[in-house]
C-alpha positions as MATLAB code, in Angstrom:
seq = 'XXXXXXXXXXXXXXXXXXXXXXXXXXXXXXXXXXXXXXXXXXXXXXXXXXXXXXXXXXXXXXXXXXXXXXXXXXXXXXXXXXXXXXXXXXXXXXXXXXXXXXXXXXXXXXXXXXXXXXXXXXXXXXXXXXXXXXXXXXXXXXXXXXXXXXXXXXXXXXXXXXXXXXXXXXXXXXXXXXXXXXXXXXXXXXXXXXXXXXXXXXXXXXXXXXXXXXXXXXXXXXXXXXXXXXXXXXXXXXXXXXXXXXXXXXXXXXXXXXXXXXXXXXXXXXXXXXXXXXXXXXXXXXXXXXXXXXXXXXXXXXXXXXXXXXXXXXXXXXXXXXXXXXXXXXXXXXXXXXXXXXXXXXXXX';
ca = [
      93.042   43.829  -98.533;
      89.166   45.042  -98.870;
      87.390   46.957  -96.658;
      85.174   43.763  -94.198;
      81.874   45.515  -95.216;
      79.264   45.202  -94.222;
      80.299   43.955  -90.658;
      78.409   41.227  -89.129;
      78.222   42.767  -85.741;
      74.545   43.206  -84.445;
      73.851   44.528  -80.223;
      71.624   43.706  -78.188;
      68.254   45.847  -78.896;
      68.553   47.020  -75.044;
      71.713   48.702  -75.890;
      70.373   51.175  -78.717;
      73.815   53.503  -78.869;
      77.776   53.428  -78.569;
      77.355   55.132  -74.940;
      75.144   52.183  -73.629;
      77.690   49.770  -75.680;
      80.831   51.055  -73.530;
      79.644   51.808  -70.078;
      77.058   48.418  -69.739;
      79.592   46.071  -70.441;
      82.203   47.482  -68.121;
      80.281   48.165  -64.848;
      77.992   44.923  -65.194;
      79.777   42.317  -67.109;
      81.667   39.873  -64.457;
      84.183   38.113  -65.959;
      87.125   36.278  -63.367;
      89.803   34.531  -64.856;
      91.879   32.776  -62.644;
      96.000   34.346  -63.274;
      99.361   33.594  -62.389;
     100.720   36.526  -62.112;
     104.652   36.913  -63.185;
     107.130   39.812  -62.299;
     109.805   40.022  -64.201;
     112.732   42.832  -63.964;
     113.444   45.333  -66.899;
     117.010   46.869  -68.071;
     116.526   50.174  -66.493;
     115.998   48.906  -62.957;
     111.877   48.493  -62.777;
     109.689   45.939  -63.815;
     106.488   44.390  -65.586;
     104.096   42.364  -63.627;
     102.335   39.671  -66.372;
      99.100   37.834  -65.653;
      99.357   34.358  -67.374;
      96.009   32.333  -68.309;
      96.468   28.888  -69.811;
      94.312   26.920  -72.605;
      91.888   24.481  -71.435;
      93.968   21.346  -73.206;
      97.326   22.896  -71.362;
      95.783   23.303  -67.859;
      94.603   19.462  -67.927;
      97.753   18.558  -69.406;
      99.352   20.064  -66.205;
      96.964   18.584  -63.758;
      97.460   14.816  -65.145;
     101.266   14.809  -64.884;
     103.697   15.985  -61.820;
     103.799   20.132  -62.989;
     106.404   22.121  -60.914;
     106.023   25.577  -59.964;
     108.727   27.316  -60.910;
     110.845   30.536  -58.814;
     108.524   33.064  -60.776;
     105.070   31.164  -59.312;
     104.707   30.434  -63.014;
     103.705   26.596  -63.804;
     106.344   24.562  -65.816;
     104.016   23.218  -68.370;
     103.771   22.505  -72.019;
     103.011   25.575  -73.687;
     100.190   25.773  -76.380;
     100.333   25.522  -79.973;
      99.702   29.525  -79.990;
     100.424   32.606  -77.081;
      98.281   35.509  -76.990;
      99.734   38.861  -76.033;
      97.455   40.959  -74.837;
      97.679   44.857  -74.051;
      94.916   46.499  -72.165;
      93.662   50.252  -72.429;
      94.273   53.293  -71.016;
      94.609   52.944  -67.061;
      93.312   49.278  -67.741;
      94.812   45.842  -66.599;
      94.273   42.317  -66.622;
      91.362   42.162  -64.767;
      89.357   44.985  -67.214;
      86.285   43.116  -68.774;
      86.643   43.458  -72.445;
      90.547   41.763  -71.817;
      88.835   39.341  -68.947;
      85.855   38.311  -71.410;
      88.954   38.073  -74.519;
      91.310   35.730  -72.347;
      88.514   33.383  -71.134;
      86.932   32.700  -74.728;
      90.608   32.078  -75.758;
      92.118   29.694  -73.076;
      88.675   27.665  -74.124;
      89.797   27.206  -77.434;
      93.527   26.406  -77.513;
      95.322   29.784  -76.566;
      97.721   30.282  -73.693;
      97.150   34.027  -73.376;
      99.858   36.471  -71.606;
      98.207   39.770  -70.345;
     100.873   42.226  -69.638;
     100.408   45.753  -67.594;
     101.894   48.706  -68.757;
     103.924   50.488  -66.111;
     101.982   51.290  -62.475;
      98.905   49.848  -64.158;
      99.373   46.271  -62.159;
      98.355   47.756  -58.620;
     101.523   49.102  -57.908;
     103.701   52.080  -58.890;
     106.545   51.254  -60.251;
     109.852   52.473  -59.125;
     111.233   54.948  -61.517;
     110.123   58.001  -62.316;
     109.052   57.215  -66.183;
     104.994   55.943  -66.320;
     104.030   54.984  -69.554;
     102.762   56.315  -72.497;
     100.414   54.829  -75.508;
     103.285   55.421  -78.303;
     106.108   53.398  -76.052;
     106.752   49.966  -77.990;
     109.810   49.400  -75.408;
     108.011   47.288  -73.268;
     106.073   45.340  -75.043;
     108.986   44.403  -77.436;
     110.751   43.220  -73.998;
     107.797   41.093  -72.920;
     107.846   39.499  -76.603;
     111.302   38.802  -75.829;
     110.604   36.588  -72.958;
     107.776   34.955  -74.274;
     109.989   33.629  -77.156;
     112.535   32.320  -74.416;
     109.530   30.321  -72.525;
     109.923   28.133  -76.031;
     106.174   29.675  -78.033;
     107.090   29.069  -81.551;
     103.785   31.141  -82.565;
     102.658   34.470  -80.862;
      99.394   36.731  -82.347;
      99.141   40.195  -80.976;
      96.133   41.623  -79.568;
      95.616   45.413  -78.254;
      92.529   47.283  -76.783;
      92.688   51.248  -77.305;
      95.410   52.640  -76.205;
      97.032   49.054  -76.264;
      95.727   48.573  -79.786;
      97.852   51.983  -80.743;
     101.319   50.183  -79.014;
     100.466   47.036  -80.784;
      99.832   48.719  -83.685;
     102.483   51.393  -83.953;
     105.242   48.166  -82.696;
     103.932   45.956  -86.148;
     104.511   48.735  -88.205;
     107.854   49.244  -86.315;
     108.975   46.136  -87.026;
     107.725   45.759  -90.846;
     109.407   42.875  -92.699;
     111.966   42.695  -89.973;
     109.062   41.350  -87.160;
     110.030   38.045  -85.693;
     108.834   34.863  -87.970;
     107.518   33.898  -84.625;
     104.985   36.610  -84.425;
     101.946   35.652  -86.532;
      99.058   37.240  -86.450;
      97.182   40.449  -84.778;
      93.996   41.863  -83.574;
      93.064   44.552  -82.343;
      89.741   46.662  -81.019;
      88.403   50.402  -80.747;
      92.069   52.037  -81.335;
      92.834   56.059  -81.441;
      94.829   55.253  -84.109;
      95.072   59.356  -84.765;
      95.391   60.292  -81.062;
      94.848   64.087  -81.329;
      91.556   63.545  -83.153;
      89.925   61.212  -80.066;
      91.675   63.188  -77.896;
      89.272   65.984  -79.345;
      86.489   63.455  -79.522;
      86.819   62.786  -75.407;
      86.764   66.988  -75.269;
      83.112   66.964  -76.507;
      80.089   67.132  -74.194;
      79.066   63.484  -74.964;
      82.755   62.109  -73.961;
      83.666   64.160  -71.237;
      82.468   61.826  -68.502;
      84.884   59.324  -69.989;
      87.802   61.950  -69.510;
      86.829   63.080  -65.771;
      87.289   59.498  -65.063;
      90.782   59.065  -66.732;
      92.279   62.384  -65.963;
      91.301   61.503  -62.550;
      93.427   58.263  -62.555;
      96.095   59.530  -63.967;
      96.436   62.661  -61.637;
      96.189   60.219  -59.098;
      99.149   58.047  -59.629;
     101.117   60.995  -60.580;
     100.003   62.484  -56.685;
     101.121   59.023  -55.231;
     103.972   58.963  -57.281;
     105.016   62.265  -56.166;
     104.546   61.336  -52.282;
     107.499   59.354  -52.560;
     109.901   61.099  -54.969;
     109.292   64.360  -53.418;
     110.574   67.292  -55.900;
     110.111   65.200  -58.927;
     106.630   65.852  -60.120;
     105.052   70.002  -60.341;
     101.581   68.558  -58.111;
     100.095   72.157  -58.176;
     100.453   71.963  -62.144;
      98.754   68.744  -62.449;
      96.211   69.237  -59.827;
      94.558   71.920  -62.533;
      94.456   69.948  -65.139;
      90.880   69.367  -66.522;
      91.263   67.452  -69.685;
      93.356   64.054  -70.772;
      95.223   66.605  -73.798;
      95.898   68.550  -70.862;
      97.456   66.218  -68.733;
      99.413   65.352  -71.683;
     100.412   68.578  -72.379;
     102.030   69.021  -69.182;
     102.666   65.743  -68.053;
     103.131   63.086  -70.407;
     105.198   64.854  -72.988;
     107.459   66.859  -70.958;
     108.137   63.685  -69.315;
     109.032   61.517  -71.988;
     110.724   64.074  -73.993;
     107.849   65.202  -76.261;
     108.075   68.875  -76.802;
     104.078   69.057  -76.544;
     101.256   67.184  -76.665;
     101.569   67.777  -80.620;
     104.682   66.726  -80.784;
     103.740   63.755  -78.515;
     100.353   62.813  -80.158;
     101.759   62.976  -83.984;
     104.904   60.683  -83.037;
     103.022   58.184  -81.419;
      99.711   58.076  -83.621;
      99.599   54.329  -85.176;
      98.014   55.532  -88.214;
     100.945   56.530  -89.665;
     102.840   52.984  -89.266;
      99.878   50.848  -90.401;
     100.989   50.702  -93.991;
     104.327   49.228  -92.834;
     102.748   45.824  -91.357;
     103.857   42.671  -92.493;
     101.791   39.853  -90.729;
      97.645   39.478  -91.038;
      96.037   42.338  -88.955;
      92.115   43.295  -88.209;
      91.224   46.503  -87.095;
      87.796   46.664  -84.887;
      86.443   49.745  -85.048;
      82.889   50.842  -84.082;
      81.779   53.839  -86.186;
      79.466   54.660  -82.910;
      82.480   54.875  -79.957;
      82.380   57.489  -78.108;
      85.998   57.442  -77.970;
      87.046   57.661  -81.664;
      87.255   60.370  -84.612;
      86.571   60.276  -87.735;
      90.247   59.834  -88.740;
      90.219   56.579  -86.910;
      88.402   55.069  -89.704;
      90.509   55.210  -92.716;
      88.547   53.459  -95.218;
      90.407   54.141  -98.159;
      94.051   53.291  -96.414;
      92.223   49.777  -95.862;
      91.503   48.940  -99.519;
      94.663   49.460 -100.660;
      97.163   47.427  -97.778;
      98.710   43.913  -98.567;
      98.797   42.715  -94.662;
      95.604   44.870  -92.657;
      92.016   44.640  -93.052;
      89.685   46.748  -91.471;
      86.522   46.683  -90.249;
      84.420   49.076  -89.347;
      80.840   47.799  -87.455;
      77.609   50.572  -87.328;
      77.660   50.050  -83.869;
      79.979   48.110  -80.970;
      80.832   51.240  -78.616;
      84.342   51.065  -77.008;
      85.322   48.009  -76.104;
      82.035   46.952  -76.003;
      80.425   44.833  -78.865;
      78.166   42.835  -76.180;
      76.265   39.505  -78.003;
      72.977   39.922  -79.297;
      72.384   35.939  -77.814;
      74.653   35.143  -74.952;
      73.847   38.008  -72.236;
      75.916   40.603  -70.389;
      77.960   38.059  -69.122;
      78.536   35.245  -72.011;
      80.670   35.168  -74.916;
      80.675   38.615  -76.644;
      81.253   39.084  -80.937;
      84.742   40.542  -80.390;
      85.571   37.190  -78.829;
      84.571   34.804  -81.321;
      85.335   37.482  -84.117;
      89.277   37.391  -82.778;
      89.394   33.467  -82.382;
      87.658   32.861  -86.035;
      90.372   35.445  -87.047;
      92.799   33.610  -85.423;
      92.515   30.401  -86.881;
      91.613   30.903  -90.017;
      94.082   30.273  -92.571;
      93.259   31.975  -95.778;
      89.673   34.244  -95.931;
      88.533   36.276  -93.070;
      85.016   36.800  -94.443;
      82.971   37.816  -91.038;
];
Protein backbone atom coordinates (compact mmCIF):
# COMPACT_ATOMS: atom_id res chain seq x y z
CA UNK A 1 0.00 0.00 0.00
CA UNK A 2 1.28 3.83 -0.52
CA UNK A 3 3.19 5.69 1.62
CA UNK A 4 0.00 8.09 3.91
CA UNK A 5 1.82 11.30 2.75
CA UNK A 6 1.54 13.96 3.60
CA UNK A 7 0.22 13.14 7.19
CA UNK A 8 -2.50 15.15 8.58
CA UNK A 9 -1.01 15.49 11.98
CA UNK A 10 -0.52 19.22 13.08
CA UNK A 11 0.75 20.12 17.28
CA UNK A 12 -0.07 22.46 19.19
CA UNK A 13 2.14 25.76 18.34
CA UNK A 14 3.25 25.64 22.22
CA UNK A 15 4.89 22.42 21.56
CA UNK A 16 7.43 23.57 18.71
CA UNK A 17 9.70 20.08 18.77
CA UNK A 18 9.55 16.15 19.28
CA UNK A 19 11.21 16.73 22.91
CA UNK A 20 8.28 19.05 24.06
CA UNK A 21 5.86 16.44 22.10
CA UNK A 22 7.06 13.40 24.44
CA UNK A 23 7.78 14.75 27.83
CA UNK A 24 4.43 17.41 27.98
CA UNK A 25 2.05 14.88 27.38
CA UNK A 26 3.38 12.37 29.85
CA UNK A 27 4.05 14.45 33.03
CA UNK A 28 0.85 16.77 32.51
CA UNK A 29 -1.75 14.93 30.66
CA UNK A 30 -4.27 13.22 33.37
CA UNK A 31 -6.05 10.65 31.97
CA UNK A 32 -7.97 7.88 34.68
CA UNK A 33 -9.74 5.16 33.31
CA UNK A 34 -11.56 3.23 35.60
CA UNK A 35 -10.05 -0.94 35.21
CA UNK A 36 -10.87 -4.24 36.26
CA UNK A 37 -7.96 -5.63 36.66
CA UNK A 38 -7.62 -9.62 35.80
CA UNK A 39 -4.78 -12.09 36.86
CA UNK A 40 -4.59 -14.87 35.10
CA UNK A 41 -1.83 -17.82 35.54
CA UNK A 42 0.70 -18.72 32.68
CA UNK A 43 2.20 -22.37 31.72
CA UNK A 44 5.49 -21.86 33.32
CA UNK A 45 4.18 -21.12 36.81
CA UNK A 46 3.83 -16.99 36.76
CA UNK A 47 1.33 -14.82 35.57
CA UNK A 48 -0.14 -11.70 33.61
CA UNK A 49 -2.16 -9.17 35.41
CA UNK A 50 -4.78 -7.52 32.54
CA UNK A 51 -6.58 -4.22 33.06
CA UNK A 52 -10.03 -4.51 31.30
CA UNK A 53 -11.99 -1.19 30.16
CA UNK A 54 -15.42 -1.67 28.63
CA UNK A 55 -17.31 0.37 25.69
CA UNK A 56 -19.72 2.89 26.70
CA UNK A 57 -22.86 0.77 24.99
CA UNK A 58 -21.40 -2.52 27.03
CA UNK A 59 -21.02 -0.80 30.45
CA UNK A 60 -24.84 0.44 30.26
CA UNK A 61 -25.77 -2.77 28.94
CA UNK A 62 -24.34 -4.22 32.24
CA UNK A 63 -25.81 -1.68 34.54
CA UNK A 64 -29.57 -2.19 33.12
CA UNK A 65 -29.64 -5.98 33.58
CA UNK A 66 -28.55 -8.26 36.79
CA UNK A 67 -24.39 -8.49 35.69
CA UNK A 68 -22.47 -11.01 37.93
CA UNK A 69 -19.03 -10.64 38.91
CA UNK A 70 -17.32 -13.42 38.13
CA UNK A 71 -14.17 -15.47 40.39
CA UNK A 72 -11.57 -13.30 38.35
CA UNK A 73 -13.44 -9.74 39.60
CA UNK A 74 -14.10 -9.56 35.87
CA UNK A 75 -17.91 -8.54 34.97
CA UNK A 76 -19.96 -11.25 33.07
CA UNK A 77 -21.23 -9.04 30.37
CA UNK A 78 -21.88 -8.98 26.71
CA UNK A 79 -18.78 -8.36 25.05
CA UNK A 80 -18.49 -5.68 22.21
CA UNK A 81 -18.69 -6.01 18.63
CA UNK A 82 -14.68 -5.45 18.64
CA UNK A 83 -11.66 -6.06 21.63
CA UNK A 84 -8.72 -3.96 21.66
CA UNK A 85 -5.41 -5.42 22.74
CA UNK A 86 -3.29 -3.11 23.85
CA UNK A 87 0.59 -3.35 24.70
CA UNK A 88 2.25 -0.52 26.47
CA UNK A 89 6.03 0.66 26.20
CA UNK A 90 9.04 0.08 27.69
CA UNK A 91 8.63 -0.05 31.65
CA UNK A 92 4.99 1.27 30.84
CA UNK A 93 1.52 -0.11 32.01
CA UNK A 94 -2.00 0.48 31.90
CA UNK A 95 -2.13 3.49 33.60
CA UNK A 96 0.76 5.31 31.10
CA UNK A 97 -1.04 8.33 29.35
CA UNK A 98 -0.65 7.77 25.71
CA UNK A 99 -2.42 3.93 26.51
CA UNK A 100 -4.85 5.83 29.25
CA UNK A 101 -5.80 8.69 26.62
CA UNK A 102 -6.04 5.44 23.67
CA UNK A 103 -8.45 3.24 25.93
CA UNK A 104 -10.77 6.13 26.96
CA UNK A 105 -11.37 7.53 23.28
CA UNK A 106 -12.04 3.82 22.43
CA UNK A 107 -14.49 2.49 25.15
CA UNK A 108 -16.45 5.90 23.89
CA UNK A 109 -16.87 4.61 20.64
CA UNK A 110 -17.74 0.90 20.74
CA UNK A 111 -14.40 -0.90 21.84
CA UNK A 112 -13.99 -3.15 24.84
CA UNK A 113 -10.24 -2.62 25.18
CA UNK A 114 -7.86 -5.27 27.13
CA UNK A 115 -4.56 -3.61 28.35
CA UNK A 116 -2.16 -6.27 29.24
CA UNK A 117 1.35 -5.75 31.31
CA UNK A 118 4.29 -7.34 30.27
CA UNK A 119 6.00 -9.26 33.05
CA UNK A 120 6.78 -7.14 36.59
CA UNK A 121 5.42 -4.13 34.72
CA UNK A 122 1.80 -4.44 36.69
CA UNK A 123 3.25 -3.26 40.19
CA UNK A 124 4.54 -6.41 41.09
CA UNK A 125 7.49 -8.68 40.27
CA UNK A 126 6.64 -11.58 39.05
CA UNK A 127 7.79 -14.84 40.37
CA UNK A 128 10.27 -16.38 38.09
CA UNK A 129 13.36 -15.37 37.28
CA UNK A 130 12.64 -14.49 33.35
CA UNK A 131 11.44 -10.42 32.98
CA UNK A 132 10.55 -9.62 29.69
CA UNK A 133 11.94 -8.53 26.70
CA UNK A 134 10.54 -6.32 23.55
CA UNK A 135 11.12 -9.34 20.92
CA UNK A 136 9.02 -12.01 23.28
CA UNK A 137 5.61 -12.70 21.33
CA UNK A 138 4.95 -15.61 24.06
CA UNK A 139 2.84 -13.67 26.07
CA UNK A 140 0.95 -11.79 24.16
CA UNK A 141 0.00 -14.81 21.91
CA UNK A 142 -1.26 -16.38 25.42
CA UNK A 143 -3.35 -13.34 26.31
CA UNK A 144 -4.89 -13.56 22.61
CA UNK A 145 -5.66 -16.96 23.55
CA UNK A 146 -7.90 -16.07 26.35
CA UNK A 147 -9.47 -13.29 24.86
CA UNK A 148 -10.79 -15.63 22.08
CA UNK A 149 -12.18 -18.01 24.93
CA UNK A 150 -14.16 -14.88 26.63
CA UNK A 151 -16.30 -15.42 23.11
CA UNK A 152 -14.67 -11.81 20.94
CA UNK A 153 -15.24 -12.90 17.47
CA UNK A 154 -13.10 -9.69 16.31
CA UNK A 155 -9.77 -8.52 18.00
CA UNK A 156 -7.44 -5.38 16.39
CA UNK A 157 -3.99 -5.11 17.79
CA UNK A 158 -2.53 -2.05 19.06
CA UNK A 159 1.24 -1.52 20.41
CA UNK A 160 3.14 1.61 21.74
CA UNK A 161 7.11 1.36 21.29
CA UNK A 162 8.44 -1.32 22.56
CA UNK A 163 4.83 -2.89 22.53
CA UNK A 164 4.42 -1.77 18.93
CA UNK A 165 7.81 -3.99 18.14
CA UNK A 166 5.93 -7.33 20.02
CA UNK A 167 2.82 -6.53 18.16
CA UNK A 168 4.56 -6.07 15.26
CA UNK A 169 7.19 -8.78 15.17
CA UNK A 170 3.90 -11.41 16.52
CA UNK A 171 1.77 -10.25 12.97
CA UNK A 172 4.56 -10.98 10.99
CA UNK A 173 4.99 -14.23 13.06
CA UNK A 174 1.88 -15.34 12.36
CA UNK A 175 1.58 -14.29 8.48
CA UNK A 176 -1.31 -16.02 6.67
CA UNK A 177 -1.57 -18.43 9.52
CA UNK A 178 -2.91 -15.36 12.16
CA UNK A 179 -6.25 -16.19 13.62
CA UNK A 180 -9.38 -15.07 11.24
CA UNK A 181 -10.37 -13.56 14.49
CA UNK A 182 -7.62 -11.07 14.60
CA UNK A 183 -8.50 -8.13 12.32
CA UNK A 184 -6.86 -5.27 12.28
CA UNK A 185 -3.65 -3.36 13.90
CA UNK A 186 -2.20 -0.13 14.96
CA UNK A 187 0.48 0.82 16.18
CA UNK A 188 2.63 4.18 17.36
CA UNK A 189 6.39 5.47 17.62
CA UNK A 190 7.97 1.75 17.25
CA UNK A 191 11.98 0.92 17.25
CA UNK A 192 11.18 -1.20 14.67
CA UNK A 193 15.29 -1.54 14.09
CA UNK A 194 16.16 -1.68 17.82
CA UNK A 195 19.97 -1.21 17.59
CA UNK A 196 19.51 1.99 15.58
CA UNK A 197 17.16 3.81 18.54
CA UNK A 198 19.07 2.15 20.83
CA UNK A 199 21.93 4.43 19.30
CA UNK A 200 19.45 7.24 18.94
CA UNK A 201 18.72 7.14 23.06
CA UNK A 202 22.92 7.13 23.26
CA UNK A 203 22.97 10.72 21.83
CA UNK A 204 23.15 13.85 23.98
CA UNK A 205 19.53 14.89 23.10
CA UNK A 206 18.08 11.28 24.28
CA UNK A 207 20.08 10.48 27.08
CA UNK A 208 17.73 11.86 29.71
CA UNK A 209 15.21 9.41 28.31
CA UNK A 210 17.78 6.48 28.99
CA UNK A 211 18.87 7.63 32.68
CA UNK A 212 15.27 7.27 33.36
CA UNK A 213 14.80 3.70 31.87
CA UNK A 214 18.08 2.19 32.77
CA UNK A 215 17.17 3.36 36.11
CA UNK A 216 13.90 1.29 36.17
CA UNK A 217 15.14 -1.47 34.92
CA UNK A 218 18.23 -1.74 37.31
CA UNK A 219 15.76 -1.32 39.80
CA UNK A 220 13.54 -4.27 39.39
CA UNK A 221 16.47 -6.33 38.59
CA UNK A 222 17.92 -5.03 42.44
CA UNK A 223 14.42 -6.02 43.90
CA UNK A 224 14.35 -8.97 42.00
CA UNK A 225 17.61 -10.01 43.22
CA UNK A 226 16.63 -9.32 47.06
CA UNK A 227 14.61 -12.25 46.90
CA UNK A 228 16.35 -14.80 44.65
CA UNK A 229 19.60 -14.16 46.22
CA UNK A 230 22.54 -15.62 43.85
CA UNK A 231 20.50 -15.29 40.77
CA UNK A 232 21.23 -11.88 39.41
CA UNK A 233 25.41 -10.39 39.17
CA UNK A 234 23.99 -6.78 41.19
CA UNK A 235 27.61 -5.36 41.11
CA UNK A 236 27.47 -5.92 37.16
CA UNK A 237 24.29 -4.19 36.72
CA UNK A 238 24.78 -1.52 39.21
CA UNK A 239 27.53 -0.05 36.46
CA UNK A 240 25.60 -0.06 33.82
CA UNK A 241 25.10 3.45 32.25
CA UNK A 242 23.22 2.93 29.08
CA UNK A 243 19.81 0.83 28.05
CA UNK A 244 22.37 -1.23 25.17
CA UNK A 245 24.26 -1.78 28.16
CA UNK A 246 21.87 -3.19 30.33
CA UNK A 247 21.02 -5.28 27.48
CA UNK A 248 24.24 -6.37 26.89
CA UNK A 249 24.61 -7.82 30.17
CA UNK A 250 21.30 -8.34 31.28
CA UNK A 251 18.67 -8.89 28.91
CA UNK A 252 20.44 -11.12 26.47
CA UNK A 253 22.38 -13.30 28.65
CA UNK A 254 19.17 -13.84 30.27
CA UNK A 255 17.03 -14.84 27.62
CA UNK A 256 19.59 -16.68 25.75
CA UNK A 257 20.80 -13.94 23.35
CA UNK A 258 24.47 -14.26 22.88
CA UNK A 259 24.72 -10.25 22.93
CA UNK A 260 22.89 -7.41 22.63
CA UNK A 261 23.54 -7.94 18.71
CA UNK A 262 22.44 -11.04 18.69
CA UNK A 263 19.45 -9.94 20.86
CA UNK A 264 18.59 -6.63 19.03
CA UNK A 265 18.79 -8.24 15.28
CA UNK A 266 16.43 -11.29 16.36
CA UNK A 267 13.94 -9.29 17.83
CA UNK A 268 13.92 -6.10 15.46
CA UNK A 269 10.19 -6.01 13.84
CA UNK A 270 11.47 -4.60 10.75
CA UNK A 271 12.44 -7.62 9.47
CA UNK A 272 8.86 -9.44 9.91
CA UNK A 273 6.79 -6.51 8.59
CA UNK A 274 6.67 -7.80 5.06
CA UNK A 275 5.13 -11.05 6.37
CA UNK A 276 1.73 -9.34 7.71
CA UNK A 277 -1.42 -10.46 6.58
CA UNK A 278 -4.23 -8.26 8.19
CA UNK A 279 -4.54 -4.13 7.66
CA UNK A 280 -1.68 -2.46 9.70
CA UNK A 281 -0.67 1.48 10.25
CA UNK A 282 2.54 2.38 11.37
CA UNK A 283 2.72 5.91 13.39
CA UNK A 284 5.83 7.21 13.21
CA UNK A 285 6.97 10.79 14.00
CA UNK A 286 10.01 11.74 11.89
CA UNK A 287 10.82 14.21 15.05
CA UNK A 288 10.94 11.35 18.16
CA UNK A 289 13.53 11.51 20.05
CA UNK A 290 13.42 7.91 20.37
CA UNK A 291 13.68 6.66 16.74
CA UNK A 292 16.43 6.25 13.85
CA UNK A 293 16.39 6.77 10.70
CA UNK A 294 15.90 3.06 9.88
CA UNK A 295 12.62 3.23 11.65
CA UNK A 296 11.18 4.92 8.75
CA UNK A 297 11.33 2.66 5.85
CA UNK A 298 9.65 4.51 3.22
CA UNK A 299 10.35 2.49 0.39
CA UNK A 300 9.41 -1.04 2.31
CA UNK A 301 5.92 0.86 2.72
CA UNK A 302 5.15 1.40 -0.99
CA UNK A 303 5.63 -1.82 -1.95
CA UNK A 304 3.52 -4.13 1.03
CA UNK A 305 -0.01 -5.66 0.27
CA UNK A 306 -1.27 -5.52 4.15
CA UNK A 307 0.91 -2.26 6.02
CA UNK A 308 0.75 1.30 5.43
CA UNK A 309 2.87 3.68 6.92
CA UNK A 310 2.84 6.90 7.97
CA UNK A 311 5.25 9.01 8.80
CA UNK A 312 4.01 12.71 10.48
CA UNK A 313 6.83 15.90 10.48
CA UNK A 314 6.26 16.03 13.93
CA UNK A 315 4.24 13.90 16.92
CA UNK A 316 7.32 13.13 19.36
CA UNK A 317 7.06 9.71 21.15
CA UNK A 318 3.98 8.83 22.05
CA UNK A 319 2.97 12.13 21.97
CA UNK A 320 0.92 13.62 18.99
CA UNK A 321 -1.08 16.05 21.52
CA UNK A 322 -4.35 17.90 19.55
CA UNK A 323 -3.86 21.11 18.09
CA UNK A 324 -7.85 21.84 19.48
CA UNK A 325 -8.73 19.74 22.44
CA UNK A 326 -5.89 20.65 25.16
CA UNK A 327 -3.36 18.64 27.15
CA UNK A 328 -5.95 16.70 28.48
CA UNK A 329 -8.73 16.02 25.59
CA UNK A 330 -8.80 13.74 22.80
CA UNK A 331 -5.33 13.59 21.12
CA UNK A 332 -4.81 12.77 16.88
CA UNK A 333 -3.42 9.30 17.63
CA UNK A 334 -6.80 8.60 19.18
CA UNK A 335 -9.14 9.51 16.60
CA UNK A 336 -6.43 8.56 13.89
CA UNK A 337 -6.61 4.69 15.43
CA UNK A 338 -10.54 4.66 15.77
CA UNK A 339 -11.06 6.21 12.03
CA UNK A 340 -8.51 3.40 11.20
CA UNK A 341 -10.41 1.09 12.92
CA UNK A 342 -13.59 1.35 11.40
CA UNK A 343 -13.02 2.08 8.23
CA UNK A 344 -13.66 -0.51 5.80
CA UNK A 345 -11.90 0.11 2.58
CA UNK A 346 -9.57 3.65 2.27
CA UNK A 347 -7.56 4.91 5.10
CA UNK A 348 -6.96 8.34 3.55
CA UNK A 349 -5.96 10.55 6.86
Amino acid sequence: MPLIAPSSYQPPARLWNGHLQTIIPSLFRKVTVSYDRERIETPDDDFLDMDWAFSVNSQQAAAGSESTQSATGVSSRQPANCLVILSHGLEGNSTSQYLAGMVRHLTQHGFDCLAWHYRSCSGELNRQQRFYHIGETGDLHFIIQYALSKGYQTICLMGFSAGGNVTLKYLGEQGATIHPAIRKAVVFSVPVDLMGSARRLEQWDSLVYNYRFNRTLKRKVLQKAAVMPGVFSTDVISKVRTIREFDNLFTAPQNGFRDVTDYYTRSSSLQFIPNIAIPTLIVNAKNDPFLSPECFPEELARELPAVWMEFPEQGGHCGFPSLANGINGTYWSEERAVKFLTETNTIQP
